[in-house]
C-alpha positions in Angstrom: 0.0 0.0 0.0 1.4 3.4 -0.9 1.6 6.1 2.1 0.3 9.1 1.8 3.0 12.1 1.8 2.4 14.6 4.4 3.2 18.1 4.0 5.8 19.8 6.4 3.0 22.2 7.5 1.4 19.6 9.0 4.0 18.5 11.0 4.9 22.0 11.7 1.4 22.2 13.4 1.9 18.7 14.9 4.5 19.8 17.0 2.9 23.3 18.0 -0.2 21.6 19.7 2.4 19.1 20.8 4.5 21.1 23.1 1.8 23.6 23.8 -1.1 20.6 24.5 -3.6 23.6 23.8 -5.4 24.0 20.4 -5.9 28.1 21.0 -2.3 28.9 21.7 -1.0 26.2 19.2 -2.7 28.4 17.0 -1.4 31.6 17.9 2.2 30.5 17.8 1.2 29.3 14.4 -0.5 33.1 13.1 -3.6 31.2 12.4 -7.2 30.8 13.7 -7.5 27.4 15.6 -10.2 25.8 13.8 -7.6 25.4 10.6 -5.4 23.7 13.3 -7.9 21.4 14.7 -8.9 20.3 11.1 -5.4 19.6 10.4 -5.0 17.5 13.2 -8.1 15.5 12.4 -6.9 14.8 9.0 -3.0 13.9 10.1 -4.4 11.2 12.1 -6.6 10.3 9.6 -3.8 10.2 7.0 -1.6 8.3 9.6 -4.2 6.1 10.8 -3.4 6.3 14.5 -4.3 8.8 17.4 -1.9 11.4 18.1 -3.4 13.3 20.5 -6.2 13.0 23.4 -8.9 15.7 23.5 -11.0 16.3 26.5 -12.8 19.9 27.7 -10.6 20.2 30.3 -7.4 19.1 28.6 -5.3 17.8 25.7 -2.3 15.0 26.2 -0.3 13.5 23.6 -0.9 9.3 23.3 1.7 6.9 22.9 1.7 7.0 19.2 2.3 11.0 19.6 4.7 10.8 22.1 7.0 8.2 20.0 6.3 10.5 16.6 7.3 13.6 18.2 11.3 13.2 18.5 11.0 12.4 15.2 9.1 14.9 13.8 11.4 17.7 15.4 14.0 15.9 13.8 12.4 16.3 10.5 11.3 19.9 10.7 15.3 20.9 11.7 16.8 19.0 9.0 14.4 20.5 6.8 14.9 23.9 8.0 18.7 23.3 7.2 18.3 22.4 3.7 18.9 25.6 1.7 22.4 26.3 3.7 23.4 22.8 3.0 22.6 23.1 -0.5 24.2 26.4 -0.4 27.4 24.8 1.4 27.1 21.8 -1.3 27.7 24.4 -4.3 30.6 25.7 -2.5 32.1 22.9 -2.3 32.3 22.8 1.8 29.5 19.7 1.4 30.6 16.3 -0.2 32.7 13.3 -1.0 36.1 13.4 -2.7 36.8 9.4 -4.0 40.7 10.0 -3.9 43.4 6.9 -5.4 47.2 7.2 -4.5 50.4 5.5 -4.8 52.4 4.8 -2.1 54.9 7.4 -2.1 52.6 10.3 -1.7 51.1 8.4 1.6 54.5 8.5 3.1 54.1 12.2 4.2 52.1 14.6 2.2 48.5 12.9 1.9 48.5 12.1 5.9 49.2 15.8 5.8 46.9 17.1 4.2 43.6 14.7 5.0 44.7 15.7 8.6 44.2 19.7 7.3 42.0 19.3 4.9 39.3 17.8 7.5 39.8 20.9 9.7 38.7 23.6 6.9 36.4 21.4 5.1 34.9 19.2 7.8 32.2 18.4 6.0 33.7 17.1 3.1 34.3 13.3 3.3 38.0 11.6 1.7 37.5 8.8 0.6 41.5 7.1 0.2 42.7 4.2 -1.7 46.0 2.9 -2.3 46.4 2.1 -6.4 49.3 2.0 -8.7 48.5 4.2 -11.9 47.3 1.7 -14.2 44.4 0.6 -11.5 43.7 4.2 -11.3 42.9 4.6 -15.1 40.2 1.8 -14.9 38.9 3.3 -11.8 38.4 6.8 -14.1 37.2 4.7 -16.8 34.5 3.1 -14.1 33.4 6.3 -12.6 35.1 5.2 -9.6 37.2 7.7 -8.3 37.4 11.4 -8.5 40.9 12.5 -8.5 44.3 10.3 -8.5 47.8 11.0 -7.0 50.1 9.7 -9.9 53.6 8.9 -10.0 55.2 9.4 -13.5 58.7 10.2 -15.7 58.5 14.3 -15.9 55.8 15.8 -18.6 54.6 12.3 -19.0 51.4 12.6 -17.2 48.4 10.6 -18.7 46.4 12.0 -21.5 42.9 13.4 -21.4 42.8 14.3 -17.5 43.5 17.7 -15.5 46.6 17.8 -14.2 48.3 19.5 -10.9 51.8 19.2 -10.8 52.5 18.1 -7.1 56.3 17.4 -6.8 59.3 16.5 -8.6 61.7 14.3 -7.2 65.0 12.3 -8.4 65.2 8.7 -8.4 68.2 7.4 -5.7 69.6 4.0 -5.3 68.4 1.6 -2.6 71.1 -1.2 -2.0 71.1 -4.0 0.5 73.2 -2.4 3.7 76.0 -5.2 3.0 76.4 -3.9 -0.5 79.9 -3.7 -1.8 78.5 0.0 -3.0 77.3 0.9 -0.3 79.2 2.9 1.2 80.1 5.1 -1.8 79.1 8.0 -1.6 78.0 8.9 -4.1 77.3 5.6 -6.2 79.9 4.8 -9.4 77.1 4.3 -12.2 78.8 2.4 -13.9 79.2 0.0 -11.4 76.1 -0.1 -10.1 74.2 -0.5 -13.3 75.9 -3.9 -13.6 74.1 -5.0 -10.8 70.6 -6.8 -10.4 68.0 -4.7 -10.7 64.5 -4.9 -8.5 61.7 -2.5 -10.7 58.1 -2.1 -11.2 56.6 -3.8 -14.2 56.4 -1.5 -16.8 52.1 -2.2 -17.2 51.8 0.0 -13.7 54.1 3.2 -14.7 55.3 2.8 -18.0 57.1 6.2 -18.2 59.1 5.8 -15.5 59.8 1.9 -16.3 61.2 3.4 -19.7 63.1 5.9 -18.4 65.0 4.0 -16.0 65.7 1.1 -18.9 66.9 4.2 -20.8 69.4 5.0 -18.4 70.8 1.8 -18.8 70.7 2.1 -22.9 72.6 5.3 -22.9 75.4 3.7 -20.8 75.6 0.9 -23.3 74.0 -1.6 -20.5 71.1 -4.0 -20.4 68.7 -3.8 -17.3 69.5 -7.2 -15.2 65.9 -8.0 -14.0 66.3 -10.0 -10.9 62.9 -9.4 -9.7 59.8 -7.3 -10.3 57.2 -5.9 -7.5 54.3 -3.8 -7.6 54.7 -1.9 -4.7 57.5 0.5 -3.5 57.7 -0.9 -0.1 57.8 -4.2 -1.4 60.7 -3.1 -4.2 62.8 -2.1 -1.1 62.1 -5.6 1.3 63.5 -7.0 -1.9 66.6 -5.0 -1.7 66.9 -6.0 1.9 66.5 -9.5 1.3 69.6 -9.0 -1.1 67.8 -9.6 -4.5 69.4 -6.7 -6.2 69.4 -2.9 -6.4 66.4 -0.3 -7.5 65.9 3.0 -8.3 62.9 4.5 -6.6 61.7 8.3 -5.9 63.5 10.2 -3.3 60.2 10.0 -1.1 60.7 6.4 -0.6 64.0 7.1 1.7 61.4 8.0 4.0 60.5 4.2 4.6 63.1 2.4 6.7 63.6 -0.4 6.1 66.4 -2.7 8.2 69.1 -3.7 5.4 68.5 -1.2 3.3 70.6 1.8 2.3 69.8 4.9 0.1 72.2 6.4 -2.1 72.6 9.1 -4.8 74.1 7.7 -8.1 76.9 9.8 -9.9 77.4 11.1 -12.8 78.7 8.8 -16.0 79.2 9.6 -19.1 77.8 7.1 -21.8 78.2 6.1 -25.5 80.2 9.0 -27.6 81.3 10.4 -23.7 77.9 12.3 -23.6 76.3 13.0 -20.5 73.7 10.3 -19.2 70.9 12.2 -16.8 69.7 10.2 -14.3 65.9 9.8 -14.5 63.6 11.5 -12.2 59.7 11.8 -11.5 57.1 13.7 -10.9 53.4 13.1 -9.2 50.6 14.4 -10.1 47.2 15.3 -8.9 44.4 14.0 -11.7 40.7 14.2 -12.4 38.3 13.7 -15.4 37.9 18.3 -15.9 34.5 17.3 -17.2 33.4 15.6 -14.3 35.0 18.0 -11.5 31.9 19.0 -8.8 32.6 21.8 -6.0 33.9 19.5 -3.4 36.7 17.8 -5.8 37.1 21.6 -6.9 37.7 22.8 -3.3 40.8 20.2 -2.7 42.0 20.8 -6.0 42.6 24.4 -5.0 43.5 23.1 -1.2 46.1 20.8 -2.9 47.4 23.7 -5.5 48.0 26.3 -2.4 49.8 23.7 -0.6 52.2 22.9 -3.6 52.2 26.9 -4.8 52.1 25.6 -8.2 50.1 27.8 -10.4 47.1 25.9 -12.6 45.9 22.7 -14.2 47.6 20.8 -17.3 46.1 18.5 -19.9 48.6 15.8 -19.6 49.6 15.2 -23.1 51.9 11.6 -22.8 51.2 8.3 -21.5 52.2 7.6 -18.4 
């Protein structure tokens, strides 16, 4: 059976005869004339099917069914009553949910950070964190399920067809097991070094950053020793404890200390024809579908900007 929908005058006058258990003053706290009240009493109950309130000359009580409805109704009538400045607050932005996927090196420091700050101005405005590598971030775009992504990627190489904000650049340094004959150089021979195993992401999850560092090894006439690959940072640098090889990861990761596990700066070699080889770096990035931006997502976009002082969005232009 379908229930009837009650206006919110009629609750409004519900809860004047309720807390003034008198029709006549019920009324005048309500600007009207109290037969209009009584009638829309009568027809509430009739339109509930239950007896909200018990009349006598003398006096007028709320029943049970009244007293349990009235909680409720106030309830009601408040959240009501706070609708426009909460749709106001929602088109500001200060109202929301922000579905928000990251990779590992950006939870070492900045995003406890800023959830911690962001929470304090926008308190209202729900984060929603998960951990993904870049390529399960794309299918969670392509899904509709996320908002925004923290990306790690080789400089410029952001991923196409999504705003970017440029959040930090960072070089890539050498983890080596802590009984490495490297490591205590300081810093690293290259050349030595690249002759070594080497623990790396698979190239599926960050395949700008895969490339560069395989390029490093091309332009010092090397080839890239795989010993091991691993999804996650931390995971690349237990590896590296455990002995399996070497691995180039952002500077970020020194942050994680691991037992085992040294980090090191590589120097500088020159390469085929005695030119120059630069060591790769990386940058992350803050991402979201422009189209789909709402005020919330809009509002830690520009949280996250001031916090980097980086000036606008980019259109990343090459795969990541």
């Amino acid at each position: 059976m379908k229930e009837a929908l009650i206006d919110l005058r009629a609750w409004r006058q519900f809860v004047a005869v309720a807390e003034e258990l008198h029709f006549g003053r019920a009324a005048l706290r309500l600007h009207m004339t109290q037969p209009p009240v009584t009638q829309a009493i009568a027809q509430l109950e009739k339109t509930l099917g239950v007896v909200l309130f018990d009349r006598t000359r003398r006096r007028v009580a709320l029943t049970p069914a009244g007293e349990a409805l009235l909680p409720d109704v106030r309830d009601l009538l408040a959240r009501a009553q706070a609708l426009p400045a909460r749709a106001r607050a929602a088109a500001a932005g200060q109202v929301g949910r922000v579905r928000i996927a990251f990779v590992s090196t950006v939870g070492f420091e900045q995003l406890p950070a800023w959830v911690r700050e962001f929470r304090v101005l926008c308190p209202e405005v729900a984060l929603e964190l998960v951990e993904a590598t870049g390529d399960v971030q794309l299918e969670a775009f392509a899904r509709g399920e996320i908002d925004a992504g923290l990306m790690l990627h080789s400089p410029g190489a952001a991923p196409p067809g999504l705003a970017r904000l440029l959040v930090e650049e960072e070089a890539l340094v050498l983890a080596l097991p802590a009984q490495h004959r490297l490591a205590r150089a300081r810093p690293v021979p290259l050349a030595e070094v690249l002759a070594e195993p080497l623990v790396i992401f698979p190239r599926r999850i960050l395949p700008s950053l895969h490339d560069a560092v395989f390029a490093l090894y091309h332009a010092a006439g090397r080839t890239p020793q795989v010993a091991q690959e691993a999804i996650q940072m931390q995971t690349i640098v237990n590896l590296v404890s455990g002995g399996i090889g070497v691995a180039w990861v952002p500077h970020s990761v020194m942050q994680f200390r691991r037992a085992g596990v040294v980090y090191r700066q590589a120097g500088e070699f020159k390469g085929v024809g005695r030119r120059r080889v630069a060591l790769p770096a990386c940058e992350t990035s803050l991402v979201w579908p422009a189209q789909a931006a709402h005020p919330a997502l809009a509002r830690f976009v520009e949280f996250v900007r001031e916090r980097t002082g980086r000036a606008g969005a980019k259109q990343g232009r090459r795969g990541a």
